[in-house]
N, C-alpha and C positions, 0 to 999 in steps of 0.2 A: 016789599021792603028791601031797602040795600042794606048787604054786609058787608064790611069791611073787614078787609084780610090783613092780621098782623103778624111780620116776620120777627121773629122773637131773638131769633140771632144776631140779625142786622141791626135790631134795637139793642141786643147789649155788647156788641161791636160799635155804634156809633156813642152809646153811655160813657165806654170806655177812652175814648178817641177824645169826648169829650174833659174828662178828667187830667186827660195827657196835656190840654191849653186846646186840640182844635176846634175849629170851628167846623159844623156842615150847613152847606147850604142848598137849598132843594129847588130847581129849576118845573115845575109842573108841567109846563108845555112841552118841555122838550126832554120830561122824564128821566131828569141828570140832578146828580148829588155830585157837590163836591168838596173836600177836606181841604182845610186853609189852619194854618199854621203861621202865628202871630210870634214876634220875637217879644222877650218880657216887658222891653221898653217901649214896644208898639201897642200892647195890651191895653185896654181901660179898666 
């Protein structure tokens, strides 16, 4: 059986990121996150 391993910090460091307007976006292949920052008028 697989476990999956969850980082509790990085989850309420991106919760928080998230509330501030950013966005993350998760790259699987190539193991990369990244923080994106929409201005209010670019937002939906």
């Amino acid at each position: 059986m697989d476990k999956k391993v969850v980082d509790f910090i990085s989850y309420k460091i991106e919760k928080s990121l998230r509330r501030s307007g950013f966005s993350v976006k998760k790259d699987n292949k190539k193991n990369v996150k990244m923080l994106l920052k929409l201005n209010d008028k670019h937002r939906g």
